[in-house]
C-alpha positions as CSV (number, residue, x, y, z in Angstrom):
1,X,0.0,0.0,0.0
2,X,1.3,3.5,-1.0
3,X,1.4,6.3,1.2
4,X,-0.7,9.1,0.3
5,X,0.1,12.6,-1.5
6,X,1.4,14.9,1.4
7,X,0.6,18.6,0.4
8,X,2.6,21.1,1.9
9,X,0.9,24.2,2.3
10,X,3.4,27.9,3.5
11,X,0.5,30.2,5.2
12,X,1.6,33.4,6.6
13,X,1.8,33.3,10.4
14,X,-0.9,36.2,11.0
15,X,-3.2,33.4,9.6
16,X,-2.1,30.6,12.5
17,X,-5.3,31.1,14.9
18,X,-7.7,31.0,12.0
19,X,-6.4,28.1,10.1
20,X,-8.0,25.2,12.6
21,X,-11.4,26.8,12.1
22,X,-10.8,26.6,8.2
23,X,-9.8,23.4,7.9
24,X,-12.6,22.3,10.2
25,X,-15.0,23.9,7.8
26,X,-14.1,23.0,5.2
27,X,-14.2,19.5,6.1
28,X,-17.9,19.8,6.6
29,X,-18.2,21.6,3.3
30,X,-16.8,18.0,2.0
31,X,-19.4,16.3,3.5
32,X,-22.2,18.4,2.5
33,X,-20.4,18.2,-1.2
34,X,-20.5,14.3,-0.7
35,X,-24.4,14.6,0.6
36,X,-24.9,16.8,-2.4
37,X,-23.6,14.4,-5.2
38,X,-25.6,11.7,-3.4
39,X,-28.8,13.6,-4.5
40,X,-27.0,15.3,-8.1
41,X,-27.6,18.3,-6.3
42,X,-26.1,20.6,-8.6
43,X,-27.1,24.2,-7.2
44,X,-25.3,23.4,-3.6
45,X,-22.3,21.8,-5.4
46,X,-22.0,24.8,-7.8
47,X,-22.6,27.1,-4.9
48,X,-20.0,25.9,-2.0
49,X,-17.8,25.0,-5.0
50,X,-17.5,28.8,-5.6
51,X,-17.4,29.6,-1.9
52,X,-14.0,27.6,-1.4
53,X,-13.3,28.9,-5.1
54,X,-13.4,32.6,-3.3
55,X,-12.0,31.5,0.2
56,X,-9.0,29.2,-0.5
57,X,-6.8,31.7,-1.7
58,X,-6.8,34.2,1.1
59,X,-5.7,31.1,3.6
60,X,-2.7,30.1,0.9
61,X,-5.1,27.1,-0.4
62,X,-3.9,28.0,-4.3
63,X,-4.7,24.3,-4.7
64,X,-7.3,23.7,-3.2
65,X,-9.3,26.9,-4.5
66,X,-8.1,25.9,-8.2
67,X,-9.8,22.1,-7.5
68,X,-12.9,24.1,-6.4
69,X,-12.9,26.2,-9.4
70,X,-12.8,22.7,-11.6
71,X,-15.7,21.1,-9.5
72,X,-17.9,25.1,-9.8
73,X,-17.1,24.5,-14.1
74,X,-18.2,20.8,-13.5
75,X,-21.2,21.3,-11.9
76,X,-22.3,23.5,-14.6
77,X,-21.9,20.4,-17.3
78,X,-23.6,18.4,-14.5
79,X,-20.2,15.9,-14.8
80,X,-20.9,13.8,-11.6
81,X,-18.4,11.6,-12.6
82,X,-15.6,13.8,-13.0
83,X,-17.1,16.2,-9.9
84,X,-17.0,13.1,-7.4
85,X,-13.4,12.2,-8.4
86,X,-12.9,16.7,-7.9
87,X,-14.5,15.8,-4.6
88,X,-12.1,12.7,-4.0
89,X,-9.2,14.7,-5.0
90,X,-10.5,18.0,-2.4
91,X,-10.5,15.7,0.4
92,X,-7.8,14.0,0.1
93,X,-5.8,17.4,-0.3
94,X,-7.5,18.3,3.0
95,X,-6.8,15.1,4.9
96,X,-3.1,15.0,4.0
97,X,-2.3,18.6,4.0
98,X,0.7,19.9,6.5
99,X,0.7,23.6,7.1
100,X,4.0,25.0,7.5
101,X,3.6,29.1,8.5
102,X,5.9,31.6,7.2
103,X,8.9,31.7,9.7
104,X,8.7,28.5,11.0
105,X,10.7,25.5,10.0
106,X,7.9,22.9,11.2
107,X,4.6,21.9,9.5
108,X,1.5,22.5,11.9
C-alpha cells in the first residue's frame, strides 16, 4: 500500500489562529459536497464549489481553490463523474495537508 500525496501548504503566520477553524470547515463543506452528489444536487455543489473557489486563496489554499474552481465548471456540465473524483481529490488534499507558517521550520 502507497502512502498518500502529502501537500505542503506555507500560510503566513498572521493566519495561524484562524487556520483550525478553516480546515474544520471546510471539512464539513466535503461532507455536505459528498451529501450533495448523493442527491445530483447541482445548485449546492456549484454554490460551496464557488465559496472555497473565493476563500482558498486568502488562507494560501492555491490548490485547493483551483480544484474548487474545476468542480464550480463541473457542476455547470452536470459531470458527476468527474465532480466526485474533484471531490475525491478536495479531500484528500485536506486530509493530507501539512501547514508550515511563514517563519517556521515545522509543519502545523
Amino acid at each position: 500500500m502507497s502512502n498518500p500525496t502529502q501537500y505542503i501548504i506555507t500560510v503566513s503566520a498572521d493566519l495561524k489562529p484562524l487556520i483550525p477553524k478553516f480546515i474544520k470547515s471546510r471539512k464539513l463543506d466535503m461532507d455536505k459536497l459528498v451529501y450533495s452528489i448523493e442527491r445530483k444536487d447541482v445548485s449546492t455543489i456549484t454554490s460551496i464549489a464557488h465559496k472555497i473557489k473565493g476563500n482558498a486563496g486568502s488562507f494560501g489554499f492555491d490548490e485547493f481553490g483551483r480544484l474548487a474552481q474545476s468542480l464550480e465548471r463541473e457542476a455547470k456540465t452536470e459531470n458527476f463523474s468527474k465532480m466526485e473524483e474533484l471531490i475525491n481529490t478536495m479531500k484528500d488534499y485536506l486530509n493530507n495537508s501539512k501547514i508550515v507558517f511563514e517563519g517556521e521550520d515545522q509543519p502545523a
